[in-house]
N, C-alpha and C positions, 0 to 999 in steps of 0.2 A: 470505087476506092481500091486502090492496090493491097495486094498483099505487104510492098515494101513500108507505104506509109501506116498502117494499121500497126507493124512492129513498133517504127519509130515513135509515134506519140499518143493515141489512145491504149488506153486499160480496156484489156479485153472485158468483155461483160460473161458476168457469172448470172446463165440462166437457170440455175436450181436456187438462186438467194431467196426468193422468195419460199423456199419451200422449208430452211433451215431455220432454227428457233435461232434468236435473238442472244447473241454473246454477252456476260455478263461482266461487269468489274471485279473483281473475288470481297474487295473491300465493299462495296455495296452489297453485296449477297450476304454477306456478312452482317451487317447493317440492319438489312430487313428479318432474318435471321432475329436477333437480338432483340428490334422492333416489336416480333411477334410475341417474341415470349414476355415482353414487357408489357403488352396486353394481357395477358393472361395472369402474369402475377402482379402486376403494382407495381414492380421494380424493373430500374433498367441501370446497369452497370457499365458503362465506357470509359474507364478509368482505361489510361496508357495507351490510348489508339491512335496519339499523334495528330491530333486533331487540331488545326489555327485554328476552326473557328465550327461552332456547332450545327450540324447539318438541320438542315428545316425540316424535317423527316421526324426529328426529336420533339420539337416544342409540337407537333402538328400531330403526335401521336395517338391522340385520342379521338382526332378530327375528319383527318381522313382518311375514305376506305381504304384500307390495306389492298396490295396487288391479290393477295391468295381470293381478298372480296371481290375482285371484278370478274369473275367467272362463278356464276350462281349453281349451283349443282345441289338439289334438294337429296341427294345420296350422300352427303359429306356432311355427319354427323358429329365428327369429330371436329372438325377446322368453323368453328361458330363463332367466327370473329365479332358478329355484333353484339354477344355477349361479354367485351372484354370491361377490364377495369378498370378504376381510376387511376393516373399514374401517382403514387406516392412517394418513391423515393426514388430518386436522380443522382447518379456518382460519376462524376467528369473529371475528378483528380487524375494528375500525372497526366496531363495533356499541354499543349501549346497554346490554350486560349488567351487571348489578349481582350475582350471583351463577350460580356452575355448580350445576347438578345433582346432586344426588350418583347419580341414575341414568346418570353417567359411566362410573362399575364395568361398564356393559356394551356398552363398546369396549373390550375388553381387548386388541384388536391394535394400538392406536394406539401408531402411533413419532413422529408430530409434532400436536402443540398446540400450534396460536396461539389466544389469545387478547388480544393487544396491544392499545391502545388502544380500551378499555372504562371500566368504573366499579365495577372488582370491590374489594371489601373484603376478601373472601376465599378460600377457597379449598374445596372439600368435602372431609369425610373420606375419600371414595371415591378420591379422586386418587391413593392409596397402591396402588391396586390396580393400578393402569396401569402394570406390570412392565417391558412392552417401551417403553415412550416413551423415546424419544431425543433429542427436540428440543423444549423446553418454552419458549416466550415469550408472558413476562407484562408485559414495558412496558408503560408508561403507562397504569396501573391505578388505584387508590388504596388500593392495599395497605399495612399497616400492621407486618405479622410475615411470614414462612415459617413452618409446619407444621413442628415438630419432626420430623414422621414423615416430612418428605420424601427422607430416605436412604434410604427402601425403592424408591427409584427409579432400583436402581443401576444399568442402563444407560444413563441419563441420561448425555447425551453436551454439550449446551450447555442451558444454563441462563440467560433474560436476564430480569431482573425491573426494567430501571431506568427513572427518571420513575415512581417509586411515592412511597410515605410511609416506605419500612422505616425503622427505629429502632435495629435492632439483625438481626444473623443468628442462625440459630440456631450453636448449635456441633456439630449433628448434621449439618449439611452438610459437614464433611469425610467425610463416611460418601458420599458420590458419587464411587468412585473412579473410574472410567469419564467421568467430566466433562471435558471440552477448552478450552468457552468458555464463562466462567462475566461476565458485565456486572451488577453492580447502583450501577451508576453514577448518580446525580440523583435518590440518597434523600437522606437524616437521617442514616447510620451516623457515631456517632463512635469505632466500633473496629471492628477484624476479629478473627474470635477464630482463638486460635492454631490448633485444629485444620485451618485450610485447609492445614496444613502433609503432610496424608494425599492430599492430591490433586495426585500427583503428577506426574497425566496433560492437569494443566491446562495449555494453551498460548498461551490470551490471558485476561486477567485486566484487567477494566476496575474499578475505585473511585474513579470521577473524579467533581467536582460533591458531596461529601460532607463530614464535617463531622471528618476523622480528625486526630487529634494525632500520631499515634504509629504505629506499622507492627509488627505481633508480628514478630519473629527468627526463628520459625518461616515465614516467607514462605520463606524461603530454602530449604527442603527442598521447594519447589515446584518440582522439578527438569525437568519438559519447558518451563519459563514460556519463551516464545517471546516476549511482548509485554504488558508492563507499565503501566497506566496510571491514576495517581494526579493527576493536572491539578485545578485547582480543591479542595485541601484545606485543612487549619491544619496543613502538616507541618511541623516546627523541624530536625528529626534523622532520620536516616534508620539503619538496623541495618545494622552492619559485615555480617553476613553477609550480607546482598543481594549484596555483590560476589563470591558464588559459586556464581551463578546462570549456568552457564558454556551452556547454551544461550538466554540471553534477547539479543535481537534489539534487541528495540525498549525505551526505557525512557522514559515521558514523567511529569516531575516539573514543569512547568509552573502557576505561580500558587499557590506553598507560600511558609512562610516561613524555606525552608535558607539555613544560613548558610553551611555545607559540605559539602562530600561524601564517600563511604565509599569507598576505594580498590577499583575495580573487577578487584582482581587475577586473576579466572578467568572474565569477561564476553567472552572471545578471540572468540562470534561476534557483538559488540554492534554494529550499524551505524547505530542512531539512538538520538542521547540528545538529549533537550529539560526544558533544565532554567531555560528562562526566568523572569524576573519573581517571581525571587523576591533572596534576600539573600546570593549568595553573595560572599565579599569577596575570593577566590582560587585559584589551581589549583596547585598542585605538579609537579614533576617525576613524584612516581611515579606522579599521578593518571593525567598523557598516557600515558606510557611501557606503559600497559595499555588505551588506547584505538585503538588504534592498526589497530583493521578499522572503527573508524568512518568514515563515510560521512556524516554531517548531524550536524553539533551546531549547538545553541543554546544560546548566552548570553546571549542581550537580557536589557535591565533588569535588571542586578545594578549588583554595586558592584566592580566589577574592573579594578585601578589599573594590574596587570602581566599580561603574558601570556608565560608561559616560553619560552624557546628550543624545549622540547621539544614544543612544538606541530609542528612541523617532520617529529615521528615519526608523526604522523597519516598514513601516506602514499597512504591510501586516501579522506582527507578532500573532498569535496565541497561542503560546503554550509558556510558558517560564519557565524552570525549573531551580531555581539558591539555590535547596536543598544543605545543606553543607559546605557554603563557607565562608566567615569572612566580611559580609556587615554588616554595621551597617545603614544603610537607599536604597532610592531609591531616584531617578529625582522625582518630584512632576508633573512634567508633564507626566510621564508614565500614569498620571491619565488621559487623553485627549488621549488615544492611542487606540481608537474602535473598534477594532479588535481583540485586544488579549480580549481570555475569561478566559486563566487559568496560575495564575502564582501560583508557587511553592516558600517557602521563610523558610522552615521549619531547623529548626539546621544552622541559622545565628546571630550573637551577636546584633539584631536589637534595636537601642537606637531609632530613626524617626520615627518607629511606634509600637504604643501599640501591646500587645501579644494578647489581647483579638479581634481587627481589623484583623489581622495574619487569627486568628481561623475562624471569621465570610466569609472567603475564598475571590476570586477576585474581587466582584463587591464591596465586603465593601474595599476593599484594592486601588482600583483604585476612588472610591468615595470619602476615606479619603486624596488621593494624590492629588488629583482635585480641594477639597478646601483648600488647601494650597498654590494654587497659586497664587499670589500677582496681582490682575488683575486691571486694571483702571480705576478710577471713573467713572460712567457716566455722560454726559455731559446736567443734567437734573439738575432741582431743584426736591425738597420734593415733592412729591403727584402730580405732574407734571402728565398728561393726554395727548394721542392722537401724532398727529405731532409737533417734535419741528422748522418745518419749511413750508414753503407751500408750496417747492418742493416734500419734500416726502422723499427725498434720505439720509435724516438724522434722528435722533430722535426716540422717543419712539413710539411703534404705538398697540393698542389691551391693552389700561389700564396700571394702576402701573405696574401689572406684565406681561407686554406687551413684546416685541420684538425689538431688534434698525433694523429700516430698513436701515441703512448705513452697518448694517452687512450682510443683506439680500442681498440687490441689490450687495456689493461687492462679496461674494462670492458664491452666488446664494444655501446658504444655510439657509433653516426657523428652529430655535427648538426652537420648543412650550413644551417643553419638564420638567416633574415633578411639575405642575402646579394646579394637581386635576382638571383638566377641562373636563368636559363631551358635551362640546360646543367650537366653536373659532369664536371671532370674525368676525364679516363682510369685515372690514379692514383690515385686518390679511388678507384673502383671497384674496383682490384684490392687497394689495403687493405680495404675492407670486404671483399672474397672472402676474404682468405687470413686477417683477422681473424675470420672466423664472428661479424659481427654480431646481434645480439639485437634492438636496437632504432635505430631509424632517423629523426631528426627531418629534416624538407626543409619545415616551413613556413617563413613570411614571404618566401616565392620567388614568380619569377613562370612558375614550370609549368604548360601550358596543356595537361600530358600525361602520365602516367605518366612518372618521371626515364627515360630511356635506359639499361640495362643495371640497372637496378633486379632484373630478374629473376636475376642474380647471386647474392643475397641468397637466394631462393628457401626452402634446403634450411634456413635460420635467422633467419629474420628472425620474431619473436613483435612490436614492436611499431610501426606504420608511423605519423607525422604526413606530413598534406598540407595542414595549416588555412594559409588567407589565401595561396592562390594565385592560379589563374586557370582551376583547370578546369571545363569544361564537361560532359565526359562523362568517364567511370572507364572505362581499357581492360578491356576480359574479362580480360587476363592477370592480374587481380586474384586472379582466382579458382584462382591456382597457390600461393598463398601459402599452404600447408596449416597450417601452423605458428602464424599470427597470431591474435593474443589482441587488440588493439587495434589500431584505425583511425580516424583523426581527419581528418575532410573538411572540417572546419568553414569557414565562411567563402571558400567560392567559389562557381559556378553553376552547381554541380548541379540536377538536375530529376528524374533515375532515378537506379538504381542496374546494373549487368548480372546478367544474372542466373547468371550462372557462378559470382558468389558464393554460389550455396549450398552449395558445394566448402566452404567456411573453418568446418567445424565447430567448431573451437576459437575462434571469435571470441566472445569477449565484450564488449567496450566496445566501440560504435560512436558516434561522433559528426558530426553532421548540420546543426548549427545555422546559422546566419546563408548559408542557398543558398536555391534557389527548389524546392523539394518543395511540390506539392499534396495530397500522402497518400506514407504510409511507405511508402519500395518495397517490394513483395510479396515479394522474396527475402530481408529479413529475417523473414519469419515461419517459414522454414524452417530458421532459424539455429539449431537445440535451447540451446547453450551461450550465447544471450544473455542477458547481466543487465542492461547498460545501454545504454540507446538515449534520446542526447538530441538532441530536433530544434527547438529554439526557434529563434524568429526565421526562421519559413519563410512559405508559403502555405498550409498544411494546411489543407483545410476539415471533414473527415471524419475521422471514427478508427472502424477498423475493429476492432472488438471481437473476433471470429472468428479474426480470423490472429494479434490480439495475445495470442487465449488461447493458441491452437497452440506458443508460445515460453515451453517451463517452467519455463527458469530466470531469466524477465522479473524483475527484483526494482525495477528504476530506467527511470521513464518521463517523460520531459522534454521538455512539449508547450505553453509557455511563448508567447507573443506569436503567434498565428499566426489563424489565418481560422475557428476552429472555432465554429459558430452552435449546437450541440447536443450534449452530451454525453450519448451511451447510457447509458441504466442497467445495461446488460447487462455494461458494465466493471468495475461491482464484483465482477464474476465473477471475476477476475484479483487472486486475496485473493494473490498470491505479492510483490505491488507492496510495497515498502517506500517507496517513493519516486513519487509523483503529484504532478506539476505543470503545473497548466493557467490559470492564469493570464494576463491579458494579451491571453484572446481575447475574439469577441463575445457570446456562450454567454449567457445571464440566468439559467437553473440549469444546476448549481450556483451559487448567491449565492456574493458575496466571505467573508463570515461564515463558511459551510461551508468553502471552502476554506481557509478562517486555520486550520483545528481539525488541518490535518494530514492524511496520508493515511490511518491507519485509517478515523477520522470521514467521511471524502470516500466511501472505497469502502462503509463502510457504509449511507450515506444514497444511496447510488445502488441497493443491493442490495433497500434498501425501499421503492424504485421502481420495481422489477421487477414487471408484469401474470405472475400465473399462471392 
């Protein structure tokens, strides 16, 4: 052969190839990489790697010998692949898949499947086989049905299928009785079939974004339902038996078209109802009178002309939103309701109170409702001083603008409260000693200290106001108050807290808001019995995830106007929140949009912003 044809048309031959290692794909090195470690721990992560369609490499992982196993080497102590594990948990979200495998049957140890956000239409026969799975999420798919045979999954513990196509459930999914969280929120369903009425281990239960009329009466034998949420329906009516749903928490009816609602008479631990934007034209007496551990209601945009007196028996009430709806006043005693901090009154035809009260927000709105109430004479003459008896148990005591100890000793409550006093009486003190006070109001003073002899109180006092003082620092002796249940700082300038209160294991309400706090003092995370902690209107820049998990019984977290530029994702971890409000700060995510959906929705979309 010539040298000329050898240019023209053969490839020269490389005789060192045999002597060079084998070039590798970087995405397959990768791969086995990944493989190995998923040997080793139970887990394998391939979320986002572009994948159509799942390498056989995967389902065959526990099957065969890995490459590092075909070269035997009794020195390689370390690399002991046939000691690996079973694979248990599988994450394929944010990938191209268009269908599973049915060679899925041989991960039979898997307890978690994701595959969320894909392009799957369906599902494989084989998926039945996967006995122990515990944790199945198929969001934003484009799934069209569930697999009748998906009851053979009965350890299945949550279940999310929503942002699919579904049309319909099967009615063999009440056959999941081990299921807790069940979402198929942001299909097509236009009903639920009555058997979800078998799962009664369910505790949150999302059908929001869907296309229902009608709600089956078997909901109500969904006896752990913890958190309910129907938002975004065609609901008209809702089944009387929903209201005997006596552990549901959270109940969100938001963007339906009720006209009214089903007396919540065994709902005793309900502490969120939103039942916005739809048609409701009024409340009842009995409706409140069985609301009454609510915490947040909403009524925006309805059609509601009256608000009963017995709104007043809310006494746990919080949050009141009655944007939109055709009141032209409020009870005047709403102004005596202590609890609530934030009502909403905005786009109502209000004739009972001025627009300019409206604006100046809640405390001028329940301040102006408070002195309108028709209250009765005291049973003193003019400029009248001291005791008007020499029992004690009656009359004026601590000067003109004294105290009636007939109302102390009765209900073993002292307010000393909007007085300008920077001091209390002596008598003052020894009524509340020999009273065994419970509760103790001393805001709108100008105390730049703990009161003097406060410690008196000591052995009884469950619950303390200091709001709209003048303090700078909180004495340690705070931290003797074994007994308190609530503490209200609100509104002076503070900055820390001492830390002697981690003594006050029975605290539960703390209130924080309008001081200078740059981060929650660290001795509330040691508080076990905290449920509310609101610190709006501070400096906060940071929120410490970590100490707020440590606090079990956190349910109410109110972080409202303050300096925060980042919200961890690792906060959704704090699924105990009923109550999240962050608002107001300078954060860009969460979007305002997220935050409008409520606090499930909030802690949700943070929890799926969590790197694993």
């Amino acid at each position: 052969m010539s040298q000329a044809s050898s240019k023209r048309g053969r490839v020269p031959i490389d005789r060192k190839a045999g002597f060079r290692p084998p070039t590798k794909d970087p995405g397959v090195a990768v791969l086995q990489t990944l493989l190995k470690q998923g040997r080793k721990s139970g887990q394998l992560n391939l979320s986002n790697r572009g994948f159509s369609t799942v390498p056989e490499a995967v389902w065959r992982i526990n099957i065969d010998v890995p490459e590092e196993g075909q070269t035997v080497s009794l020195d390689n102590t370390e690399d002991r692949w046939w000691e690996q594990n079973d694979l248990t948990k599988l994450i394929l979200a944010s990938n191209a898949l268009t269908e599973l495998a049915e060679d899925i049957k041989l991960l039979p140890a898997l307890t978690v499947l994701d595959v969320h956000d894909n392009q799957l239409k369906s599902l494989p026969n084989a998926i039945v086989e996967l006995t122990n799975l515990q944790r199945l999420n198929l969001s934003h798919n484009c799934l069209s049905a569930l697999p009748s045979t998906i009851s053979a999954l009965k350890n299945l513990q949550l279940l999310h299928v929503s942002n699919n196509k579904l049309t319909e459930l099967t009615e063999e999914i009440g056959g999941l009785f081990h299921l807790e969280d069940l979402d198929v929120s942001h299909n097509q369903l236009t009903e639920v079939p009555r058997t979800v009425g078998f799962m009664t281990r369910v505790m949150k239960f999302n059908i929001a974004n869907n296309q229902l009329a009608h709600l089956p009466m078997e909901l109500a034998a969904m006896t752990g339902l913890r958190s309910f949420d129907a938002t975004h329906n065609a609901l008209h009516s809702l089944p009387e038996e929903l209201g005997s749903l006596n552990h549901l928490e959270q109940l969100h009816l938001r963007h339906n078209h009720l006209t009214h609602l089903p007396v919540l008479n065994k709902c005793a631990a309900l502490k969120e109802l939103h039942v916005g934007n739809n048609s409701i034209k009024g409340l009842t007496p009995e409706h409140l009178e069985n609301l009454t551990s609510v915490a947040v209601l909403d009524l925006r945009d309805n059609r509601l002309s009256v608000l009963p007196l017995e709104i007043t028996l809310l006494e746990n009430l919080e949050r009141l939103d009655l944007t939109n709806n055709d009141l032209s006043g409020l009870p005047y005693e709403m102004g005596n309701m202590q609890k609530l901090k934030f009502i909403v009154l905005d786009g109502n035809p209000m004739k009972g109170i001025r627009r300019d009260i409206i604006m100046r927000g809640t405390n001028e709105i329940k301040k102006y409702l408070s002195s309108r109430i028709e209250e009765p004479a005291q049973p003193t003459r003019n400029g009248e001083k001291g005791l008007k008896n020499q029992e004690g148990t009656s009359g004026i005591i601590g000067g003109g603008g004294g105290v009636d100890a007939h109302t102390v000793n009765a209900f073993k409550n002292l307010d000393y409260s909007n007085k300008k006093a920077t001091s209390i009486p002596p008598d003052v003190w020894e009524l509340a000693r020999s009273s065994g006070i419970t509760s103790a109001n001393f805001s709108k003073n100008q105390f730049s200290e703990l009161p003097e002899n406060l410690v008196l109180t000591v052995d009884t006092l469950e619950d303390l106001n200091l709001g709209l003082n003048r303090l700078t620092v909180l004495h340690p002796d705070i931290g003797l108050f074994l007994k308190l249940v609530s503490l209200d700082l609100r509104n002076n300038q503070l900055s820390d807290l001492p830390k002697e209160m981690s003594s006050l294991q029975n605290l539960r309400y703390v209130t924080l808001s309008n001081n200078r706090f740059k981060q929650l003092p660290p001795v509330l995370y040691e508080l076990q019995s905290l449920e509310n902690i609101l610190a709006s209107d501070n400096q906060i820049n940071v929120i410490d995830t970590q100490g707020l998990m440590r606090i079990s019984a956190l349910a109410c977290l109110d972080l409202m106007n303050n300096d925060i530029t980042q919200v961890p994702p690792e906060l959704g971890k704090c699924s105990g929140l009923r109550s999240l409000q962050l608002s107001g700060n300078p954060f860009r995510n969460p979007r305002p949009a997220i935050l409008a959906k409520g606090t499930l929705a909030l802690l949700e979309y943070l929890r799926d912003r969590i790197t694993t």
